[in-house]
N, C-alpha and C positions, 0 to 999 in steps of 0.2 A: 480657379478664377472663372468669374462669366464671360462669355465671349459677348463682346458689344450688341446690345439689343438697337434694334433698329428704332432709332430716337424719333424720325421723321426730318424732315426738311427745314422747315422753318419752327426755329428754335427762338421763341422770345425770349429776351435777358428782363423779367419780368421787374417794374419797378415795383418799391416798399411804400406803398401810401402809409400818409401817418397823418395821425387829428391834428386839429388845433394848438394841443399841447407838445407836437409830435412824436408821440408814443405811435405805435404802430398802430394802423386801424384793419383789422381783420376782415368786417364785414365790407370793404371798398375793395380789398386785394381777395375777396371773391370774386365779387364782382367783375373786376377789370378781369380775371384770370377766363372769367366765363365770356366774357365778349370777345377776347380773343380770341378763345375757340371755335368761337364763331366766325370770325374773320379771319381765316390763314393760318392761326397757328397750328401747330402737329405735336406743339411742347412748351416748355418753359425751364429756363434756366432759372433757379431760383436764390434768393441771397447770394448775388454776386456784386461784381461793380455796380450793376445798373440799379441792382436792390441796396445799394449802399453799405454795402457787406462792410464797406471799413469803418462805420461808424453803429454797428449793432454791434451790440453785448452777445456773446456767444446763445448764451440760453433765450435771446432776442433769434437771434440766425436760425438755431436750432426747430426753434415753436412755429417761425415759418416757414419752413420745409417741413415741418410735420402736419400745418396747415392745407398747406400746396397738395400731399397726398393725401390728405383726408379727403378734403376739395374736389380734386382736380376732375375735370369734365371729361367723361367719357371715351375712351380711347387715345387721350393722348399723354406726355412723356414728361417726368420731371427730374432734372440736373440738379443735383443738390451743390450748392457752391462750398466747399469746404479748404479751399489755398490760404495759405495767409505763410509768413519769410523764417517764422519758428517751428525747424522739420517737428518737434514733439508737439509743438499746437496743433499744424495739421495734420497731423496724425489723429492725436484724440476726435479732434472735429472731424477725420474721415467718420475713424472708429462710429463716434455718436452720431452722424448723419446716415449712415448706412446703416444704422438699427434702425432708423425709421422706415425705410425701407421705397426709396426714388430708384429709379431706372440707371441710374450713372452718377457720378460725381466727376466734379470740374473744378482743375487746381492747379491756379496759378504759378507761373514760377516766382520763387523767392526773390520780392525786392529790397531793394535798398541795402542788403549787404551782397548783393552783386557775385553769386558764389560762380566758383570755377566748373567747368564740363565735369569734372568729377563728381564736385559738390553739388550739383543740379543732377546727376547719376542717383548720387547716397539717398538724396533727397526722394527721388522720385523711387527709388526703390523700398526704402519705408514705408512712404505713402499706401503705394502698392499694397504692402504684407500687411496693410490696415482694416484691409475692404476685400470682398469677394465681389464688389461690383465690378463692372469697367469702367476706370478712367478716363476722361478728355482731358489736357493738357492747355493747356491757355497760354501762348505767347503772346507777348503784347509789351515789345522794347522800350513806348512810348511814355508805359506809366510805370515798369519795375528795372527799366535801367540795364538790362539784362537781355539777349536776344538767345534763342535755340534757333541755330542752323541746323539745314537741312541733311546734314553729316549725323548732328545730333541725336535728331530729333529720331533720324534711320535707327542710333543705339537705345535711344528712348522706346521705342516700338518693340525692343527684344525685350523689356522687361515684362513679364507675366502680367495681364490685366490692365497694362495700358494701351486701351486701344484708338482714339482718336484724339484729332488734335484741332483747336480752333485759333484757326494762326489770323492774324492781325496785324500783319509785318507783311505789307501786300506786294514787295520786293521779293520774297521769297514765298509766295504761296503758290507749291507744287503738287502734285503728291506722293507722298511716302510712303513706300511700303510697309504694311502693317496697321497703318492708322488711315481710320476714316476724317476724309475731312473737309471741314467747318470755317467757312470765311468769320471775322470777325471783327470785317468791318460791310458796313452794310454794302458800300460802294463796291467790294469785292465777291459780294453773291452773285452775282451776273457769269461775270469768269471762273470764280468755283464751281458751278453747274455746269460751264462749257468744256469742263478739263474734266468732269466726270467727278468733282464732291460732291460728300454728302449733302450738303445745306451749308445754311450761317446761323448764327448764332446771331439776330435782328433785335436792331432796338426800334427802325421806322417801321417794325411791324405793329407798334402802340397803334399808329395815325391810318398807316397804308397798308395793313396786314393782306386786303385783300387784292392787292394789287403786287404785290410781295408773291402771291400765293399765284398768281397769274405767270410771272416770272416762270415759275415750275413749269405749271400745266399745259402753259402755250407758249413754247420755246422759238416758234418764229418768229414770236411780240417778243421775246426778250430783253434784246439790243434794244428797240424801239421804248419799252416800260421803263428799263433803266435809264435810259437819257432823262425821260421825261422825270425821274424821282433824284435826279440831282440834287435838287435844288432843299427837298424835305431832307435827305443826308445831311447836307450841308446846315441846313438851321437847326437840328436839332444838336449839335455839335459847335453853337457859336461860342458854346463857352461848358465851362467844365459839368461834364454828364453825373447824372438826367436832371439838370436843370433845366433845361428848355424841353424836354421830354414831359417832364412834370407841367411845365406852362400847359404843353398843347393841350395833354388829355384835360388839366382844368380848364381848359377853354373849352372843350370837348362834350365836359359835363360827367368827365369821372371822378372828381373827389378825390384825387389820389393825396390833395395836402401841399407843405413844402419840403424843404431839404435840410437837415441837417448841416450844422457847420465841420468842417472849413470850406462846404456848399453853400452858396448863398443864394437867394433868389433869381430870377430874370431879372436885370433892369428893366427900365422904360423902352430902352431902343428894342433890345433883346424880345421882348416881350412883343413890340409891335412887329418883328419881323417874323414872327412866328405867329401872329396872326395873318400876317399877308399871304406866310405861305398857307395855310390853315385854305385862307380865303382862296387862292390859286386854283386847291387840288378838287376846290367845291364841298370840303369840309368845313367851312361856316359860310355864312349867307353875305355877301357885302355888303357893308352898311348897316347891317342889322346892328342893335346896341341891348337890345333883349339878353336876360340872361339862358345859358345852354342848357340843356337836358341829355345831350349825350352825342353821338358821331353819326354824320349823316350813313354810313355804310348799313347803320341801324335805324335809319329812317327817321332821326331825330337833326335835329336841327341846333346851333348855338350861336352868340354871338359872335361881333366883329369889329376891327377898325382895320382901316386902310394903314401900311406900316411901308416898311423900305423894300427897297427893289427885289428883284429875282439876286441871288446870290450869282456872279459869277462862275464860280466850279467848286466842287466838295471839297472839303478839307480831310486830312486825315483824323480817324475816329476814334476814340478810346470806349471803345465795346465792356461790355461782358456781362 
Protein backbone atom coordinates (compact mmCIF):
# COMPACT_ATOMS: atom_id res chain seq x y z
CA UNK A 1 0.00 0.00 0.00
CA UNK A 2 0.96 3.81 -0.60
CA UNK A 3 1.78 5.84 2.29
CA UNK A 4 -0.41 8.90 2.22
CA UNK A 5 0.76 11.49 -0.42
CA UNK A 6 0.78 14.85 0.85
CA UNK A 7 -2.74 16.07 -0.57
CA UNK A 8 -2.20 19.78 0.36
CA UNK A 9 -4.35 21.76 2.70
CA UNK A 10 -7.15 22.96 1.41
CA UNK A 11 -9.09 20.38 -0.28
CA UNK A 12 -12.24 21.56 -2.35
CA UNK A 13 -15.25 19.07 -2.18
CA UNK A 14 -15.53 20.14 -5.88
CA UNK A 15 -19.29 20.62 -7.06
CA UNK A 16 -20.73 18.57 -10.56
CA UNK A 17 -22.03 21.46 -12.80
CA UNK A 18 -24.70 20.08 -15.16
CA UNK A 19 -26.61 21.82 -18.31
CA UNK A 20 -29.85 22.73 -18.82
CA UNK A 21 -30.76 19.23 -19.16
CA UNK A 22 -28.69 18.33 -16.10
CA UNK A 23 -26.61 15.85 -17.65
CA UNK A 24 -23.10 16.66 -16.53
CA UNK A 25 -21.39 19.60 -18.15
CA UNK A 26 -17.65 18.88 -18.57
CA UNK A 27 -16.38 21.99 -20.01
CA UNK A 28 -17.81 24.25 -16.73
CA UNK A 29 -16.24 21.67 -14.16
CA UNK A 30 -12.91 22.59 -15.87
CA UNK A 31 -13.33 25.42 -15.75
CA UNK A 32 -14.49 25.91 -12.05
CA UNK A 33 -11.65 23.29 -11.28
CA UNK A 34 -9.09 25.85 -12.80
CA UNK A 35 -10.25 28.91 -10.87
CA UNK A 36 -9.92 27.31 -7.90
CA UNK A 37 -6.55 26.73 -8.45
CA UNK A 38 -6.22 29.78 -8.69
CA UNK A 39 -7.68 30.87 -5.57
CA UNK A 40 -6.61 28.41 -2.56
CA UNK A 41 -7.00 25.33 -3.51
CA UNK A 42 -4.01 22.56 -3.21
CA UNK A 43 -6.78 19.83 -4.46
CA UNK A 44 -10.10 18.51 -5.07
CA UNK A 45 -12.24 16.05 -3.78
CA UNK A 46 -14.03 14.74 -6.53
CA UNK A 47 -17.61 12.95 -7.05
CA UNK A 48 -18.51 13.03 -3.49
CA UNK A 49 -21.34 14.74 -1.53
CA UNK A 50 -20.63 18.01 -2.65
CA UNK A 51 -20.49 16.54 -6.39
CA UNK A 52 -23.61 14.93 -5.75
CA UNK A 53 -22.12 11.51 -5.79
CA UNK A 54 -25.62 9.96 -4.62
CA UNK A 55 -27.38 11.05 -7.54
CA UNK A 56 -24.55 9.97 -10.39
CA UNK A 57 -24.68 6.71 -12.11
CA UNK A 58 -21.52 5.03 -11.52
CA UNK A 59 -20.01 5.44 -15.01
CA UNK A 60 -21.35 9.26 -14.48
CA UNK A 61 -18.94 9.17 -11.05
CA UNK A 62 -16.46 7.32 -12.72
CA UNK A 63 -15.81 9.81 -16.26
CA UNK A 64 -15.50 12.61 -13.69
CA UNK A 65 -12.72 11.58 -11.71
CA UNK A 66 -11.05 10.50 -14.88
CA UNK A 67 -11.93 14.11 -16.10
CA UNK A 68 -10.67 15.73 -12.95
CA UNK A 69 -7.22 13.79 -13.76
CA UNK A 70 -6.90 14.31 -17.20
CA UNK A 71 -7.66 18.12 -16.17
CA UNK A 72 -6.44 18.97 -13.27
CA UNK A 73 -4.08 22.05 -12.92
CA UNK A 74 -0.73 21.77 -12.40
CA UNK A 75 0.52 20.60 -9.12
CA UNK A 76 -2.20 19.98 -7.33
CA UNK A 77 -4.23 16.61 -5.81
CA UNK A 78 -7.39 14.68 -6.55
CA UNK A 79 -9.66 12.38 -3.96
CA UNK A 80 -11.49 10.30 -5.92
CA UNK A 81 -14.89 9.68 -3.94
CA UNK A 82 -15.72 6.16 -4.03
CA UNK A 83 -18.02 5.18 -0.44
CA UNK A 84 -21.38 4.46 -1.04
CA UNK A 85 -23.30 1.33 2.31
CA UNK A 86 -22.86 -1.76 -0.23
CA UNK A 87 -19.09 -3.21 0.99
CA UNK A 88 -19.00 -5.10 -2.75
CA UNK A 89 -20.22 -1.55 -4.52
CA UNK A 90 -17.46 0.11 -2.90
CA UNK A 91 -15.18 -2.04 -3.55
CA UNK A 92 -15.62 -2.31 -7.37
CA UNK A 93 -15.85 1.68 -7.32
CA UNK A 94 -12.51 1.64 -5.20
CA UNK A 95 -11.32 -1.10 -7.62
CA UNK A 96 -12.40 1.15 -10.96
CA UNK A 97 -11.58 4.68 -9.58
CA UNK A 98 -7.98 3.73 -8.73
CA UNK A 99 -7.24 2.56 -12.27
CA UNK A 100 -7.64 5.84 -13.10
CA UNK A 101 -5.23 6.75 -11.16
CA UNK A 102 -6.22 10.15 -8.34
CA UNK A 103 -3.92 10.62 -5.45
CA UNK A 104 -6.22 9.02 -2.67
CA UNK A 105 -9.55 7.91 -2.43
CA UNK A 106 -12.49 8.95 0.10
CA UNK A 107 -15.01 6.55 1.60
CA UNK A 108 -17.68 7.19 3.34
CA UNK A 109 -18.85 5.20 6.15
CA UNK A 110 -21.87 2.81 5.43
CA UNK A 111 -25.35 4.61 5.74
CA UNK A 112 -28.48 3.96 6.57
CA UNK A 113 -27.92 0.22 7.50
CA UNK A 114 -26.06 1.60 10.47
CA UNK A 115 -23.33 -1.48 10.68
CA UNK A 116 -21.71 -2.37 13.97
CA UNK A 117 -17.59 -1.52 15.07
CA UNK A 118 -16.99 -4.76 13.62
CA UNK A 119 -18.98 -4.21 10.56
CA UNK A 120 -17.41 -0.72 9.76
CA UNK A 121 -13.95 -2.95 10.48
CA UNK A 122 -15.05 -5.82 7.55
CA UNK A 123 -16.02 -2.88 5.72
CA UNK A 124 -13.09 -0.85 5.67
CA UNK A 125 -10.84 -3.67 5.48
CA UNK A 126 -12.16 -4.68 1.92
CA UNK A 127 -12.21 -1.41 1.06
CA UNK A 128 -8.46 -1.37 1.77
CA UNK A 129 -7.53 -4.79 -0.13
CA UNK A 130 -9.30 -2.86 -3.21
CA UNK A 131 -6.77 -0.08 -3.77
CA UNK A 132 -2.93 0.41 -3.32
CA UNK A 133 -3.90 4.09 -2.89
CA UNK A 134 -4.30 5.66 0.51
CA UNK A 135 -7.63 5.97 2.02
CA UNK A 136 -9.27 9.07 3.77
CA UNK A 137 -12.15 7.88 5.79
CA UNK A 138 -15.19 10.42 5.99
CA UNK A 139 -17.16 10.58 9.20
CA UNK A 140 -20.08 12.53 9.07
CA UNK A 141 -23.04 11.20 11.74
CA UNK A 142 -25.23 13.97 10.37
CA UNK A 143 -25.91 12.37 7.10
CA UNK A 144 -25.11 8.25 7.50
CA UNK A 145 -26.55 7.76 11.00
CA UNK A 146 -23.45 6.30 12.04
CA UNK A 147 -20.46 7.90 13.95
CA UNK A 148 -16.68 6.38 14.30
CA UNK A 149 -15.23 7.22 17.63
CA UNK A 150 -12.05 8.18 18.30
CA UNK A 151 -11.35 4.46 19.86
CA UNK A 152 -12.40 3.53 16.52
CA UNK A 153 -11.10 5.31 14.35
CA UNK A 154 -7.35 4.45 16.53
CA UNK A 155 -8.28 0.52 15.14
CA UNK A 156 -9.28 1.97 11.71
CA UNK A 157 -5.64 3.58 11.34
CA UNK A 158 -4.10 -0.14 12.02
CA UNK A 159 -5.56 -1.23 8.86
CA UNK A 160 -2.84 -1.23 5.85
CA UNK A 161 -3.52 1.87 3.56
CA UNK A 162 -5.80 3.65 5.59
CA UNK A 163 -4.40 6.67 6.17
CA UNK A 164 -6.38 9.87 6.99
CA UNK A 165 -9.52 10.85 8.17
CA UNK A 166 -11.84 13.80 7.33
CA UNK A 167 -13.98 13.95 10.54
CA UNK A 168 -17.13 16.22 10.67
CA UNK A 169 -18.34 15.31 13.95
CA UNK A 170 -16.59 18.56 15.41
CA UNK A 171 -17.30 17.03 19.04
CA UNK A 172 -14.66 14.73 18.38
CA UNK A 173 -12.16 16.27 16.13
CA UNK A 174 -8.71 15.20 17.56
CA UNK A 175 -6.02 13.60 16.35
CA UNK A 176 -5.35 10.09 15.91
CA UNK A 177 -2.68 8.44 15.58
CA UNK A 178 -1.96 7.13 12.23
CA UNK A 179 -4.27 9.21 10.21
CA UNK A 180 -3.74 12.61 8.89
CA UNK A 181 -6.41 14.92 9.52
CA UNK A 182 -9.10 16.73 7.58
CA UNK A 183 -11.79 18.97 9.13
CA UNK A 184 -14.98 18.53 7.38
CA UNK A 185 -16.60 21.09 8.16
CA UNK A 186 -15.57 24.35 7.17
CA UNK A 187 -16.31 26.09 10.58
CA UNK A 188 -13.77 23.48 11.99
CA UNK A 189 -10.60 24.32 9.71
CA UNK A 190 -9.52 26.97 11.95
CA UNK A 191 -9.15 24.48 15.00
CA UNK A 192 -7.81 21.62 12.88
CA UNK A 193 -4.84 23.77 11.88
CA UNK A 194 -4.31 24.92 15.51
CA UNK A 195 -4.14 21.23 16.78
CA UNK A 196 -1.70 20.47 13.99
CA UNK A 197 -4.23 18.87 10.94
CA UNK A 198 -3.63 18.37 7.81
CA UNK A 199 -6.38 20.71 6.23
CA UNK A 200 -10.27 20.34 5.40
CA UNK A 201 -11.85 19.16 3.03
CA UNK A 202 -13.86 23.03 2.09
CA UNK A 203 -16.72 23.62 0.26
CA UNK A 204 -16.50 27.93 1.12
CA UNK A 205 -13.57 27.44 -0.71
CA UNK A 206 -15.97 27.79 -4.12
CA UNK A 207 -16.67 31.73 -2.79
CA UNK A 208 -13.70 32.44 -0.37
CA UNK A 209 -10.92 30.06 -1.59
CA UNK A 210 -8.48 32.82 -1.18
CA UNK A 211 -9.16 33.79 2.05
CA UNK A 212 -9.41 30.10 3.13
CA UNK A 213 -5.88 29.92 1.94
CA UNK A 214 -4.93 32.97 4.13
CA UNK A 215 -6.09 30.98 7.04
CA UNK A 216 -2.88 28.67 6.34
CA UNK A 217 -0.39 31.11 5.33
CA UNK A 218 -0.90 33.78 8.12
CA UNK A 219 -1.91 32.09 11.20
CA UNK A 220 -1.88 35.21 13.41
CA UNK A 221 -5.08 36.36 11.04
CA UNK A 222 -6.62 33.10 11.64
CA UNK A 223 -8.96 33.52 14.54
CA UNK A 224 -9.57 37.02 13.20
CA UNK A 225 -10.45 35.38 9.16
CA UNK A 226 -12.57 32.85 10.54
CA UNK A 227 -14.81 35.05 12.60
CA UNK A 228 -15.13 37.17 9.79
CA UNK A 229 -16.27 33.97 7.29
CA UNK A 230 -19.06 32.83 9.69
CA UNK A 231 -21.48 34.03 8.22
CA UNK A 232 -20.42 32.44 4.19
CA UNK A 233 -20.47 28.84 6.34
CA UNK A 234 -23.43 29.49 7.63
CA UNK A 235 -25.26 30.50 4.08
CA UNK A 236 -24.06 28.06 2.14
CA UNK A 237 -25.55 25.55 4.35
CA UNK A 238 -29.18 27.00 4.78
CA UNK A 239 -30.39 24.21 3.25
CA UNK A 240 -29.44 20.90 1.89
CA UNK A 241 -25.73 21.04 0.06
CA UNK A 242 -24.66 22.44 -2.56
CA UNK A 243 -27.77 24.00 -3.14
CA UNK A 244 -26.81 27.28 -2.03
CA UNK A 245 -23.14 26.58 -3.17
CA UNK A 246 -24.54 26.06 -6.62
CA UNK A 247 -26.65 29.58 -6.20
CA UNK A 248 -23.44 31.57 -5.37
CA UNK A 249 -21.02 30.35 -8.01
CA UNK A 250 -24.10 31.11 -10.60
CA UNK A 251 -24.37 34.30 -9.26
CA UNK A 252 -20.67 34.38 -9.53
CA UNK A 253 -20.86 33.69 -13.20
CA UNK A 254 -19.56 29.99 -13.14
CA UNK A 255 -22.21 28.06 -14.87
CA UNK A 256 -22.21 25.30 -12.68
CA UNK A 257 -26.21 24.58 -13.41
CA UNK A 258 -28.72 23.20 -10.96
CA UNK A 259 -29.24 20.18 -8.71
CA UNK A 260 -30.65 17.14 -9.15
CA UNK A 261 -33.60 15.97 -7.14
CA UNK A 262 -34.21 15.05 -4.00
CA UNK A 263 -32.03 18.50 -4.27
CA UNK A 264 -34.10 21.26 -5.25
CA UNK A 265 -33.16 24.62 -6.07
CA UNK A 266 -32.57 27.87 -3.64
CA UNK A 267 -35.85 29.47 -2.85
CA UNK A 268 -36.49 33.10 -3.06
CA UNK A 269 -35.51 33.82 0.42
CA UNK A 270 -32.45 31.36 0.19
CA UNK A 271 -31.38 32.79 -2.85
CA UNK A 272 -31.50 36.35 -1.54
CA UNK A 273 -29.50 35.55 1.40
CA UNK A 274 -26.88 34.48 -0.41
CA UNK A 275 -26.72 37.14 -2.35
CA UNK A 276 -26.32 39.57 0.59
CA UNK A 277 -23.76 37.50 1.83
CA UNK A 278 -22.17 37.35 -1.81
CA UNK A 279 -22.58 41.24 -1.39
CA UNK A 280 -20.91 41.53 2.29
CA UNK A 281 -17.66 39.60 1.43
CA UNK A 282 -17.55 42.29 -1.86
CA UNK A 283 -17.98 39.47 -4.11
CA UNK A 284 -20.93 41.19 -6.01
CA UNK A 285 -21.37 44.87 -6.37
CA UNK A 286 -24.56 46.26 -4.43
CA UNK A 287 -27.24 47.14 -6.16
CA UNK A 288 -25.76 46.09 -9.24
CA UNK A 289 -28.67 44.17 -11.35
CA UNK A 290 -26.35 43.49 -14.45
CA UNK A 291 -25.84 40.06 -15.13
CA UNK A 292 -22.18 38.24 -13.75
CA UNK A 293 -19.19 37.03 -15.60
CA UNK A 294 -17.36 35.44 -12.79
CA UNK A 295 -15.84 36.33 -8.91
CA UNK A 296 -14.43 39.47 -8.05
CA UNK A 297 -11.05 37.47 -6.62
CA UNK A 298 -10.69 37.28 -10.56
CA UNK A 299 -11.34 40.69 -11.22
CA UNK A 300 -14.74 40.23 -12.68
CA UNK A 301 -17.61 41.45 -11.40
CA UNK A 302 -21.64 40.12 -10.91
CA UNK A 303 -24.81 40.96 -10.08
CA UNK A 304 -26.86 41.63 -6.95
CA UNK A 305 -29.80 42.31 -4.71
CA UNK A 306 -30.02 43.49 -1.29
CA UNK A 307 -31.33 40.02 0.70
CA UNK A 308 -31.65 39.14 4.61
CA UNK A 309 -29.53 39.84 7.43
CA UNK A 310 -26.01 38.64 8.57
CA UNK A 311 -26.75 35.08 9.86
CA UNK A 312 -26.37 34.86 13.55
CA UNK A 313 -23.91 31.84 13.95
CA UNK A 314 -22.99 28.83 11.58
CA UNK A 315 -24.76 25.84 11.56
CA UNK A 316 -23.63 22.53 11.50
CA UNK A 317 -22.41 21.41 7.92
CA UNK A 318 -22.87 18.38 5.88
CA UNK A 319 -19.39 18.53 3.88
CA UNK A 320 -17.77 16.22 1.45
Amino acid sequence: MAAMANLGTILTAIVTPFDTQLRIDEEAFVALMHHLAAHGSDGFVVAATTGEAATLTDEEQLALIELAIAERPAGKTIVAGAGTNDTRHAVLLTERASALGPDAIISVTPYYNRPSPLGLKRHYEAVAAATDLPIMLYNIPIRTGINIGPELLAELAQIDGIEAVKQANADELQQIDGLQLYSGDDSSLARTLDIGGAGGVCVASHVVGDEMRRMVDEPEQRAAIDASLQDVYHTLFLTSSPTCTKAALNLLGHHVGGVRLPIVEATPEELAQVKAMLVRHGLLPDGDSGAGAGSIAAGRTASSSTGAGVPSSARAQEHA
